[in-house]
Chimera marker file (.cmm) of the C-alpha trace (Angstrom):
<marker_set name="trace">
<marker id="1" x="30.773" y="-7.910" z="-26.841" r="1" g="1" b="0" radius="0.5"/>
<marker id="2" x="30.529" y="-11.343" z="-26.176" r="1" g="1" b="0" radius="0.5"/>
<marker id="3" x="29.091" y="-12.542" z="-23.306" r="1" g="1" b="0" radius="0.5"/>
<marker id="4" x="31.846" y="-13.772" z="-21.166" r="1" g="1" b="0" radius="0.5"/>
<marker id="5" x="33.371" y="-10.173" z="-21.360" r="1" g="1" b="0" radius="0.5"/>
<marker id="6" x="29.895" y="-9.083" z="-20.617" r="1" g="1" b="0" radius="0.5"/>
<marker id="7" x="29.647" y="-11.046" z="-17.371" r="1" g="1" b="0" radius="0.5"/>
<marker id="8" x="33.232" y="-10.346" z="-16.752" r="1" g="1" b="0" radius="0.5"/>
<marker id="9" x="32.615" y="-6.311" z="-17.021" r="1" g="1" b="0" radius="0.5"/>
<marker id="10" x="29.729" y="-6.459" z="-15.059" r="1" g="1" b="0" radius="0.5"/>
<marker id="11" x="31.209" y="-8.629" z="-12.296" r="1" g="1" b="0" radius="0.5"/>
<marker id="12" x="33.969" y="-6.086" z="-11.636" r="1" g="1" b="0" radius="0.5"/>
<marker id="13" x="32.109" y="-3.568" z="-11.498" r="1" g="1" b="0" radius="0.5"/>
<marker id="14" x="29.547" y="-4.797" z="-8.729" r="1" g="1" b="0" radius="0.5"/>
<marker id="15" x="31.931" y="-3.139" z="-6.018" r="1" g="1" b="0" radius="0.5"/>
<marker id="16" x="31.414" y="0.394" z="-7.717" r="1" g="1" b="0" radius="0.5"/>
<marker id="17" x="27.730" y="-0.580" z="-8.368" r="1" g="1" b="0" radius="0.5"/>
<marker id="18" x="27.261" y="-1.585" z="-4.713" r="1" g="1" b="0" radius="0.5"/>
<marker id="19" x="28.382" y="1.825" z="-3.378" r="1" g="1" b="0" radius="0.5"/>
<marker id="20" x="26.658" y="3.883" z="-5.738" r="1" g="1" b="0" radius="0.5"/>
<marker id="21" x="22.913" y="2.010" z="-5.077" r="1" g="1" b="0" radius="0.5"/>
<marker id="22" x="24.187" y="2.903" z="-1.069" r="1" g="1" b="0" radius="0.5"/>
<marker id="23" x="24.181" y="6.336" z="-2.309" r="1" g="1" b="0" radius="0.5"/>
<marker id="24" x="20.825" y="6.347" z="-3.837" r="1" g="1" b="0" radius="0.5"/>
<marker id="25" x="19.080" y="4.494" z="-0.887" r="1" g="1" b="0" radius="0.5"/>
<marker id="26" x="21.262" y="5.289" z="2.127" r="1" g="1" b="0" radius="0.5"/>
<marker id="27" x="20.052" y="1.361" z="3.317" r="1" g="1" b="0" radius="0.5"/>
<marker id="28" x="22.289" y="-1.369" z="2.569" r="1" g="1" b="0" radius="0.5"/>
<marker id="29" x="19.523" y="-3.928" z="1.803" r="1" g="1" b="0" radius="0.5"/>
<marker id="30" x="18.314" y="-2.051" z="-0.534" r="1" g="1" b="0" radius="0.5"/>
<marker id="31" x="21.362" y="-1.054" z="-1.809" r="1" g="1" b="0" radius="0.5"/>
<marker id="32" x="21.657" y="-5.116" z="-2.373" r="1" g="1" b="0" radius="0.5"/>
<marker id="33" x="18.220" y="-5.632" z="-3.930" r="1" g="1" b="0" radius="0.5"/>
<marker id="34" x="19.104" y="-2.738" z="-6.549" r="1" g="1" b="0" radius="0.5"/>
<marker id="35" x="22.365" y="-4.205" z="-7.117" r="1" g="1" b="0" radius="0.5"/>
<marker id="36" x="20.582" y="-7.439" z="-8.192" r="1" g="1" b="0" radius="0.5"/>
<marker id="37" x="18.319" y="-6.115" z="-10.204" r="1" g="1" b="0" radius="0.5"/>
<marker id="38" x="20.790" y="-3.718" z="-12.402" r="1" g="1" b="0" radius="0.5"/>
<marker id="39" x="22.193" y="-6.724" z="-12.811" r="1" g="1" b="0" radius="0.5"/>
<marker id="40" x="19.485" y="-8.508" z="-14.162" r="1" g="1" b="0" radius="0.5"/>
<marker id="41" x="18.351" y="-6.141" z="-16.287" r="1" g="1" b="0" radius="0.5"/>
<marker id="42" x="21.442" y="-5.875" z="-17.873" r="1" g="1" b="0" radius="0.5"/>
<marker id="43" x="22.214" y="-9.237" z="-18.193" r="1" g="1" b="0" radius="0.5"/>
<marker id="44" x="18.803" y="-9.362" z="-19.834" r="1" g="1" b="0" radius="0.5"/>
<marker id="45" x="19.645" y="-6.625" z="-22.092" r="1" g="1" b="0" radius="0.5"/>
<marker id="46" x="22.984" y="-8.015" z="-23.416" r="1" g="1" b="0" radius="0.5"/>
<marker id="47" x="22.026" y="-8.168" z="-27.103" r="1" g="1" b="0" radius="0.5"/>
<marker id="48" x="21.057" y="-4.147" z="-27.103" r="1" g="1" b="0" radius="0.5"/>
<marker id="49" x="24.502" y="-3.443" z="-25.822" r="1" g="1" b="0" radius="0.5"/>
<marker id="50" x="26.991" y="-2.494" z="-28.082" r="1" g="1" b="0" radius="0.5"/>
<marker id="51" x="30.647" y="-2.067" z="-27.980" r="1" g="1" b="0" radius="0.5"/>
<marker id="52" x="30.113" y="1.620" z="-29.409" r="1" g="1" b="0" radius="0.5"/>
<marker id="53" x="28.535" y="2.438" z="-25.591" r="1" g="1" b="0" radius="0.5"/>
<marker id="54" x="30.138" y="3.276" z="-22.529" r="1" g="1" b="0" radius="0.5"/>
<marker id="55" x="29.906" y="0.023" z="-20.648" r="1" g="1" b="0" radius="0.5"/>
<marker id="56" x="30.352" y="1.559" z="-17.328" r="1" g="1" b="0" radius="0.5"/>
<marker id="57" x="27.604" y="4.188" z="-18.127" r="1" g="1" b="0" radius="0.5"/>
<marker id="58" x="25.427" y="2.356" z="-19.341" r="1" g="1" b="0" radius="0.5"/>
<marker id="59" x="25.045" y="0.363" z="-16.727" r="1" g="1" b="0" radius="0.5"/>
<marker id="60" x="25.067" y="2.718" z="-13.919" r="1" g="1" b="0" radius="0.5"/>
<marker id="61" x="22.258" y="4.587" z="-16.137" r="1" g="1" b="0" radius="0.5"/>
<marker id="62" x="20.301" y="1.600" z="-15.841" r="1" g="1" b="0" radius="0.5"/>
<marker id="63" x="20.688" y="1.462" z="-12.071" r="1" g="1" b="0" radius="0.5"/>
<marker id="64" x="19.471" y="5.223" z="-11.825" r="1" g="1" b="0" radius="0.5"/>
<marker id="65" x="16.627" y="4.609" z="-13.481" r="1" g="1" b="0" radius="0.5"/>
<marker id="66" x="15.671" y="1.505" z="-11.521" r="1" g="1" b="0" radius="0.5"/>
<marker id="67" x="15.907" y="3.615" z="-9.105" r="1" g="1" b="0" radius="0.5"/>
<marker id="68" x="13.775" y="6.199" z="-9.803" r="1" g="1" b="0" radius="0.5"/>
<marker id="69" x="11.108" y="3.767" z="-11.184" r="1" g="1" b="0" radius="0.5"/>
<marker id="70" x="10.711" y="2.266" z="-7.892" r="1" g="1" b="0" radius="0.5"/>
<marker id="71" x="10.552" y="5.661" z="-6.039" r="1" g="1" b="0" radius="0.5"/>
<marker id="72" x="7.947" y="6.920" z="-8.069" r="1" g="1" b="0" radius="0.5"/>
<marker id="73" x="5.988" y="3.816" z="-7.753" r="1" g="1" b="0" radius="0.5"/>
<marker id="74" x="6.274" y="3.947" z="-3.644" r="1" g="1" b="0" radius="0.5"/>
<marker id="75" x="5.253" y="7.783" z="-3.850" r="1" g="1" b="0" radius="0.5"/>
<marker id="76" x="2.310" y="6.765" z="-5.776" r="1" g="1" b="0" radius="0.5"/>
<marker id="77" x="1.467" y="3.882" z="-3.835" r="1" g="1" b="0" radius="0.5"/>
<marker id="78" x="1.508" y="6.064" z="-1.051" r="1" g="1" b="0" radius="0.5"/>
<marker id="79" x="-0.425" y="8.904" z="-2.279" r="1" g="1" b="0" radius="0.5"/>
<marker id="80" x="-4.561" y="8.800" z="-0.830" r="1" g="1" b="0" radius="0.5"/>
<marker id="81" x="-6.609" y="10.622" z="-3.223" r="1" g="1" b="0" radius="0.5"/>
<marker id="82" x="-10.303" y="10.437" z="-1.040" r="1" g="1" b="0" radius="0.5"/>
<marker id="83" x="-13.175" y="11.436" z="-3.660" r="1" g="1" b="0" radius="0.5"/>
<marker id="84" x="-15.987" y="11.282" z="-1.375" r="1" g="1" b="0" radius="0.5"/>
<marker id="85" x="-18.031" y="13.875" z="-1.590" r="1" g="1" b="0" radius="0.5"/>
<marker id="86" x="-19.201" y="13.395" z="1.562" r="1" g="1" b="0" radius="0.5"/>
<marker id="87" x="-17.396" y="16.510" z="3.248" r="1" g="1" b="0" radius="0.5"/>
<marker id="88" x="-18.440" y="15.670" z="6.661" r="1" g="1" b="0" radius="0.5"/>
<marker id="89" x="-16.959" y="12.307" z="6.628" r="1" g="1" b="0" radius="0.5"/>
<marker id="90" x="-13.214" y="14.464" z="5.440" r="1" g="1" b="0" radius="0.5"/>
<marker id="91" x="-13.677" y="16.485" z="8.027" r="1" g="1" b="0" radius="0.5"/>
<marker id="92" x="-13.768" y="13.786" z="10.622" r="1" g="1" b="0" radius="0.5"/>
<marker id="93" x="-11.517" y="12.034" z="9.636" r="1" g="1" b="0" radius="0.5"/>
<marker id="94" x="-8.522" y="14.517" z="10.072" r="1" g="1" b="0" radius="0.5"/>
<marker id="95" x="-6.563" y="14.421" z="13.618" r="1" g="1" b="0" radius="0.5"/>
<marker id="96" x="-8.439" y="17.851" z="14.845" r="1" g="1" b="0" radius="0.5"/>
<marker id="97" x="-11.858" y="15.935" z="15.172" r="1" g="1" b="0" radius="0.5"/>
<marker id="98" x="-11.445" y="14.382" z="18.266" r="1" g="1" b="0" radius="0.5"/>
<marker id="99" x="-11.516" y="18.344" z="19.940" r="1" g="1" b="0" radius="0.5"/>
<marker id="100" x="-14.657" y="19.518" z="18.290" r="1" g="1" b="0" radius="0.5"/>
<marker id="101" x="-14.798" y="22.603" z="20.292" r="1" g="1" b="0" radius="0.5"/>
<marker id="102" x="-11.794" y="23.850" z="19.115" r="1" g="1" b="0" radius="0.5"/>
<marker id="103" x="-12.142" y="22.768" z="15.865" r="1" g="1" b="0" radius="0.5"/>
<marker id="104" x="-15.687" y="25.066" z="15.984" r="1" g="1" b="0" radius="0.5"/>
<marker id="105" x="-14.306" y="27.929" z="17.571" r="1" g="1" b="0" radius="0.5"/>
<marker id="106" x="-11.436" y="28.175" z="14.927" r="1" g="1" b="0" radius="0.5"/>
<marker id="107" x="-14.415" y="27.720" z="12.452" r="1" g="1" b="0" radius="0.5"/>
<marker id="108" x="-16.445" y="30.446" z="14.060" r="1" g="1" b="0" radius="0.5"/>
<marker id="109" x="-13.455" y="33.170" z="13.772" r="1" g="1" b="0" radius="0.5"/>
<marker id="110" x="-12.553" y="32.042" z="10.523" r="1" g="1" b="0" radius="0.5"/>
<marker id="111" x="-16.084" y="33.652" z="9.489" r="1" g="1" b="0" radius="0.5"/>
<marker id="112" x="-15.805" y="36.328" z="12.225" r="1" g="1" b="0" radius="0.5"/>
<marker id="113" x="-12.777" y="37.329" z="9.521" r="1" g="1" b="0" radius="0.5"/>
<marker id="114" x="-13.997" y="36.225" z="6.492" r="1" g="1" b="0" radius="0.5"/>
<marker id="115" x="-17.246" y="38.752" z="7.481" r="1" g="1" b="0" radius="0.5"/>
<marker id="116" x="-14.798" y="41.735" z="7.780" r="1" g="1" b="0" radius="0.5"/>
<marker id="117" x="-13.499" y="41.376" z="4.335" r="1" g="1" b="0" radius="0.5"/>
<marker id="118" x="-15.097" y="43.879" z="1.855" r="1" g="1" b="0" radius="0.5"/>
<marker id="119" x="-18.199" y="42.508" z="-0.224" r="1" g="1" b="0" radius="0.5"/>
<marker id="120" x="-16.571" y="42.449" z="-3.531" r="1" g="1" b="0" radius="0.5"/>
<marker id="121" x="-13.693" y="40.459" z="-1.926" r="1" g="1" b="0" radius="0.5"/>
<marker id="122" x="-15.811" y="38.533" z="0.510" r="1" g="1" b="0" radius="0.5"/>
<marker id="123" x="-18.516" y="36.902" z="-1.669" r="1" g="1" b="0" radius="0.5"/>
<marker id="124" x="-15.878" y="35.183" z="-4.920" r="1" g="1" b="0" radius="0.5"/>
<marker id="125" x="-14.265" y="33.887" z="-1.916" r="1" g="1" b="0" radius="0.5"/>
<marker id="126" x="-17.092" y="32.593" z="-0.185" r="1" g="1" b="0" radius="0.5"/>
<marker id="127" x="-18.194" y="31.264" z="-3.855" r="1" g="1" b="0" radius="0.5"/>
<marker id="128" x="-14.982" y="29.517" z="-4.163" r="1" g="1" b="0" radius="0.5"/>
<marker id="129" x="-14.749" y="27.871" z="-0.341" r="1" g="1" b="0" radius="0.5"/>
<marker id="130" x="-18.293" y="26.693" z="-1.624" r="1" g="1" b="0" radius="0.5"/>
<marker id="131" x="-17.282" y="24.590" z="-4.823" r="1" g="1" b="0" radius="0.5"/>
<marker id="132" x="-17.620" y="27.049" z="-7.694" r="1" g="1" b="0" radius="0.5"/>
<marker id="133" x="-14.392" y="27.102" z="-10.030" r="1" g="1" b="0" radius="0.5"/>
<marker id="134" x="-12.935" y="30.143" z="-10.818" r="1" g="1" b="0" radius="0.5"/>
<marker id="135" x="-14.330" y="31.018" z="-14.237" r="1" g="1" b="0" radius="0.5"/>
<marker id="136" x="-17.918" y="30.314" z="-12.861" r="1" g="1" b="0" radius="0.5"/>
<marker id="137" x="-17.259" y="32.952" z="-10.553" r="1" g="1" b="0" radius="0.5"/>
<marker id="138" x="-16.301" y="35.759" z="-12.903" r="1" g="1" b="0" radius="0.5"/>
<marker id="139" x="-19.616" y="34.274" z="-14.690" r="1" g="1" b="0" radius="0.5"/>
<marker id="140" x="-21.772" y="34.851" z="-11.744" r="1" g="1" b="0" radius="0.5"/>
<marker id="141" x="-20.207" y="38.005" z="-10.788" r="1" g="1" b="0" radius="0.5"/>
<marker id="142" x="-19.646" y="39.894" z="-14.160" r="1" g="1" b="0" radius="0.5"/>
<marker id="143" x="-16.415" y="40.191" z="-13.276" r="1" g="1" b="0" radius="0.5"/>
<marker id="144" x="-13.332" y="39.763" z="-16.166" r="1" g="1" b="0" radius="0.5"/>
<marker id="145" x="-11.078" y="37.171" z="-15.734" r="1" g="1" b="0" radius="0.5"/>
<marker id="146" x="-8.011" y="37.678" z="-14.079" r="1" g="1" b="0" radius="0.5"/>
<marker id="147" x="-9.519" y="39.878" z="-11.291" r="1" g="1" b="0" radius="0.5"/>
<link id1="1" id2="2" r="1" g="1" b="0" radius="0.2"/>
<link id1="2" id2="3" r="1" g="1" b="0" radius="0.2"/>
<link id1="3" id2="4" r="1" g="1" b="0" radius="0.2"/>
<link id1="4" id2="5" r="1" g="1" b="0" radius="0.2"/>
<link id1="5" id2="6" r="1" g="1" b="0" radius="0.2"/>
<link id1="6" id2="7" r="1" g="1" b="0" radius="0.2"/>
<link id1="7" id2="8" r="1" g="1" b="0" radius="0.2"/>
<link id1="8" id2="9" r="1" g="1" b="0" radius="0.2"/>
<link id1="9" id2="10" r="1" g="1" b="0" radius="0.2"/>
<link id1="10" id2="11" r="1" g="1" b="0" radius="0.2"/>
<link id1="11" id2="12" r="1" g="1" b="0" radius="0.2"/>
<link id1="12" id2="13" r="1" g="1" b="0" radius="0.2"/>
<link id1="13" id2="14" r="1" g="1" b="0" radius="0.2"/>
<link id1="14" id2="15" r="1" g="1" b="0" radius="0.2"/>
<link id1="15" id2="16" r="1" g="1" b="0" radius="0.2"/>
<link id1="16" id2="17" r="1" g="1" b="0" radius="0.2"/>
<link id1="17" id2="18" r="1" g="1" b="0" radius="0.2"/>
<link id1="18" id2="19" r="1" g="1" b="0" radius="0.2"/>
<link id1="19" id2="20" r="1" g="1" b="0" radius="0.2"/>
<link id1="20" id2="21" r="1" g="1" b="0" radius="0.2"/>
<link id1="21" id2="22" r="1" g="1" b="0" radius="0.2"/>
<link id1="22" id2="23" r="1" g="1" b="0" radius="0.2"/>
<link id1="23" id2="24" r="1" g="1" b="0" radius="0.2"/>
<link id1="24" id2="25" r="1" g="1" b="0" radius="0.2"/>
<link id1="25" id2="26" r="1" g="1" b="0" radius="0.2"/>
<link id1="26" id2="27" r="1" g="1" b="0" radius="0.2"/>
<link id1="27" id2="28" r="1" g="1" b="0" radius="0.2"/>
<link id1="28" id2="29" r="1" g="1" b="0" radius="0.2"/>
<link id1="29" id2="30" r="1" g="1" b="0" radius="0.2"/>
<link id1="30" id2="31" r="1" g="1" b="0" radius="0.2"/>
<link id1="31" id2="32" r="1" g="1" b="0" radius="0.2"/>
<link id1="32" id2="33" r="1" g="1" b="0" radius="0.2"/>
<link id1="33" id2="34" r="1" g="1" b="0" radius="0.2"/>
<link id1="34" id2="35" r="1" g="1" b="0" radius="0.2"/>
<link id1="35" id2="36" r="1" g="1" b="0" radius="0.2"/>
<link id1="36" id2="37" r="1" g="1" b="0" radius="0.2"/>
<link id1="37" id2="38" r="1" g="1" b="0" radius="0.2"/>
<link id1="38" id2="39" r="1" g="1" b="0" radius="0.2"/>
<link id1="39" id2="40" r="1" g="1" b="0" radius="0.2"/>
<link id1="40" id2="41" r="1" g="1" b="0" radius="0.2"/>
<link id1="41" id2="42" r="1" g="1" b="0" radius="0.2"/>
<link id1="42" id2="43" r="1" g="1" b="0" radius="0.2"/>
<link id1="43" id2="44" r="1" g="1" b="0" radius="0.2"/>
<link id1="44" id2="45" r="1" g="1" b="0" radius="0.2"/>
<link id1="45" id2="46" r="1" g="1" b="0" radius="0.2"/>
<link id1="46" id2="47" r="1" g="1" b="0" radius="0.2"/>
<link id1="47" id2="48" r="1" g="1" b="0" radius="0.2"/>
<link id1="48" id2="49" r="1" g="1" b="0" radius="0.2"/>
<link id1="49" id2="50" r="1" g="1" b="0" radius="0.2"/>
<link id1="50" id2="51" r="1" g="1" b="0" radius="0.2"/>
<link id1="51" id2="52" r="1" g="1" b="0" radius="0.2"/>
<link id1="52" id2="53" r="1" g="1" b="0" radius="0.2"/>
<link id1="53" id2="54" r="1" g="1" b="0" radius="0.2"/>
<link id1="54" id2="55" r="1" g="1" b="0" radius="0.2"/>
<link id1="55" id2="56" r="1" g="1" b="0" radius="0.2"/>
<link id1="56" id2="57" r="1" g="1" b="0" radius="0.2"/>
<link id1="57" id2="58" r="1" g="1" b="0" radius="0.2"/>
<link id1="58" id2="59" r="1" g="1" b="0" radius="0.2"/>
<link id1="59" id2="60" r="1" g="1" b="0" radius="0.2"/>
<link id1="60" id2="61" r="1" g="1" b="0" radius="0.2"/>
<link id1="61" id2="62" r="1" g="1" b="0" radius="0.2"/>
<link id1="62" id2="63" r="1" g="1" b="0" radius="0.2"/>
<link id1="63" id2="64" r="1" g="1" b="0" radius="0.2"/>
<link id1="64" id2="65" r="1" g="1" b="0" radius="0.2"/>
<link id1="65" id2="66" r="1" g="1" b="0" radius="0.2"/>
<link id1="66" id2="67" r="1" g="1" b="0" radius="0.2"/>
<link id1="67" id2="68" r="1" g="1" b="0" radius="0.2"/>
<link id1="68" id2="69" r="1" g="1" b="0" radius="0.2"/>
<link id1="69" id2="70" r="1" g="1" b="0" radius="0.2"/>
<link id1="70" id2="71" r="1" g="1" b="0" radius="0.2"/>
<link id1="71" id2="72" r="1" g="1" b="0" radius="0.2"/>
<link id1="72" id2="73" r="1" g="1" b="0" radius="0.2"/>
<link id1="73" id2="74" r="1" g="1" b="0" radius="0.2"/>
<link id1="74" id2="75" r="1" g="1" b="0" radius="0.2"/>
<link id1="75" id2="76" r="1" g="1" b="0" radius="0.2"/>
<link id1="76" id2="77" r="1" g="1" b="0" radius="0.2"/>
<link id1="77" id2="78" r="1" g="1" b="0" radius="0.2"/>
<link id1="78" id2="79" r="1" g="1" b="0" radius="0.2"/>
<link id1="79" id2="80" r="1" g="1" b="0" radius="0.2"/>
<link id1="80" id2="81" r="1" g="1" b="0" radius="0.2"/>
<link id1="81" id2="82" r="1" g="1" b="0" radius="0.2"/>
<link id1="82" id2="83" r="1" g="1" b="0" radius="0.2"/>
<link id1="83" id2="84" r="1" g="1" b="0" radius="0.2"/>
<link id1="84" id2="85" r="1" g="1" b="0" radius="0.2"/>
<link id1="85" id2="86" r="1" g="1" b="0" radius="0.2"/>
<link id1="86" id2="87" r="1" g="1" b="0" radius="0.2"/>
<link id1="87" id2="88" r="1" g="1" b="0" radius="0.2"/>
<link id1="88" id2="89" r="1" g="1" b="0" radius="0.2"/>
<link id1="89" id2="90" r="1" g="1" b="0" radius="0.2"/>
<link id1="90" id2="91" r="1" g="1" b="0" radius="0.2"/>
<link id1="91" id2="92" r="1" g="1" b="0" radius="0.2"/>
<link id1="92" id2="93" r="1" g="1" b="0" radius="0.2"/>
<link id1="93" id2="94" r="1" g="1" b="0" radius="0.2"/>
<link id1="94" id2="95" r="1" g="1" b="0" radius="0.2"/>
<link id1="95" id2="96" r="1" g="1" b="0" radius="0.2"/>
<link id1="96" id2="97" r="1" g="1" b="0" radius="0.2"/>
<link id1="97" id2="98" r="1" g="1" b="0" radius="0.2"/>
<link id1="98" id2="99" r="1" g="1" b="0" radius="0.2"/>
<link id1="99" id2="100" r="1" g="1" b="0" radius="0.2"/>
<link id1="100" id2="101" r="1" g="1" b="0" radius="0.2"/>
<link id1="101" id2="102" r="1" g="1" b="0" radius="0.2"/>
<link id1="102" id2="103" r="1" g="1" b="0" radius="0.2"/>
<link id1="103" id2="104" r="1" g="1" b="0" radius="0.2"/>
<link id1="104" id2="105" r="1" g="1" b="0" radius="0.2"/>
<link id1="105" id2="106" r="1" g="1" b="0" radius="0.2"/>
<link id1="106" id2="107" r="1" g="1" b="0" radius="0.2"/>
<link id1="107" id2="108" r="1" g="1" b="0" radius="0.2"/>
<link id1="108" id2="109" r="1" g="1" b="0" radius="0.2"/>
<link id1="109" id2="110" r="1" g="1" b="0" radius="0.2"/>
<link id1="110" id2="111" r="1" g="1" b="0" radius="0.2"/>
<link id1="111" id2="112" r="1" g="1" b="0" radius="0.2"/>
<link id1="112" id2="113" r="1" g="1" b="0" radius="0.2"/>
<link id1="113" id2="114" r="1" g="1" b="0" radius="0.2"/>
<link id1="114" id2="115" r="1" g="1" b="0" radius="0.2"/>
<link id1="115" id2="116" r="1" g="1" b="0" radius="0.2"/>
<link id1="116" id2="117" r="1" g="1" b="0" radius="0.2"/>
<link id1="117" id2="118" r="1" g="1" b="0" radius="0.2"/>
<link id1="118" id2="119" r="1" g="1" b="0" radius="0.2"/>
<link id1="119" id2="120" r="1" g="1" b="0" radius="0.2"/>
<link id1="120" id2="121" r="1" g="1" b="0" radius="0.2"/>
<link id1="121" id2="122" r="1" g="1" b="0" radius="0.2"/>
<link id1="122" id2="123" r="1" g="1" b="0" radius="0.2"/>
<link id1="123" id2="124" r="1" g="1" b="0" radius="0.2"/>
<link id1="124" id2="125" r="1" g="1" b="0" radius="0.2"/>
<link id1="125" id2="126" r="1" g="1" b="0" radius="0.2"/>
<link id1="126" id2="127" r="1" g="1" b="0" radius="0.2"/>
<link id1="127" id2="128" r="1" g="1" b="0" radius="0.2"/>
<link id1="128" id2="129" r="1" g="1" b="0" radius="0.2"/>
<link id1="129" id2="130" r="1" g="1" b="0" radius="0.2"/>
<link id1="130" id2="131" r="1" g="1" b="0" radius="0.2"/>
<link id1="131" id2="132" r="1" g="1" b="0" radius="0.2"/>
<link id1="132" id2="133" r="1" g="1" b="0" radius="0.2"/>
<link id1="133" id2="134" r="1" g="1" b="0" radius="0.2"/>
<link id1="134" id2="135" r="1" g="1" b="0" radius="0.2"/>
<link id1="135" id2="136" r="1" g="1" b="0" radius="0.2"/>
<link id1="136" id2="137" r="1" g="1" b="0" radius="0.2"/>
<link id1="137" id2="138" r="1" g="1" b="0" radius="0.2"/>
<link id1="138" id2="139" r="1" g="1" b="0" radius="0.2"/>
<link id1="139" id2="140" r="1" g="1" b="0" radius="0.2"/>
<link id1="140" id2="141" r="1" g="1" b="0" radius="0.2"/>
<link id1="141" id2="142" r="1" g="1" b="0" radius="0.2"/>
<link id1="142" id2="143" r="1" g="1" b="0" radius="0.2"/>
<link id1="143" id2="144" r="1" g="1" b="0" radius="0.2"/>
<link id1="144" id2="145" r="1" g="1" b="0" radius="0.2"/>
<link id1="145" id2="146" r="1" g="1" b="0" radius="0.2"/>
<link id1="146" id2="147" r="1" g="1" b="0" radius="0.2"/>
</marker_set>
């Protein structure tokens, strides 16, 4: 395709582009800032286009997976991964810390229960709340895996 037909096909279809990006992001601006940069990257594509391809899906592919490239990258640049192993400072940190007696009193019947579970039940779970993966349990215990 040569590239005034190229400009020309993509030109026409910014209208259709336009309203499928305001499908994907349900905000207009960025709706606009996808727009421009399907555009882009097709326009910077040109030479790997060829006339044996859907024009019209192929570029509306490349807008979908724009846009799915940029919403994993905001998910991940969201995502807090704390590897402290300073448990105390996790535990203060979380919005139930500022009542610390209720935060102890749930604490204290959450081992009020955990005591009235029977001992071959109580003590791998105790294990595991402590750290020890699940295959260092059976270990410990002589117990098979899958138990």
């Amino acid at each position: 395709m040569k590239t005034e037909n190229f400009s020309e096909h993509l030109v026409s279809l910014q209208p259709e582009l336009l309203c499928f990006a305001l499908k994907l992001t349900a905000d207009k601006n960025d709706a606009k800032d996808l727009l421009q940069a399907t555009s882009l990257k097709a326009l910077d594509n040109e030479s790997r286009f060829t006339n044996d391809y859907n024009f019209k899906g192929w570029v509306y592919t490349i807008m979908r997976n724009l846009f799915i490239n940029n919403y994993r990258k905001v998910i991940k640049e969201q995502t807090f991964l704390d590897k402290s192993d300073d448990t105390k400072f996790q535990i203060t940190n979380t919005k139930y810390s500022d009542d610390l007696s209720e935060s102890s009193y749930d604490i204290k019947e959450m081992y009020r229960v955990i005591n009235t579970f029977p001992k071959e039940t109580r003590v791998p779970f105790s294990m595991y709340v402590s750290g020890f993966k699940y295959r260092e349990i059976a270990d410990k215990l002589n117990l098979p895996i899958g138990t």
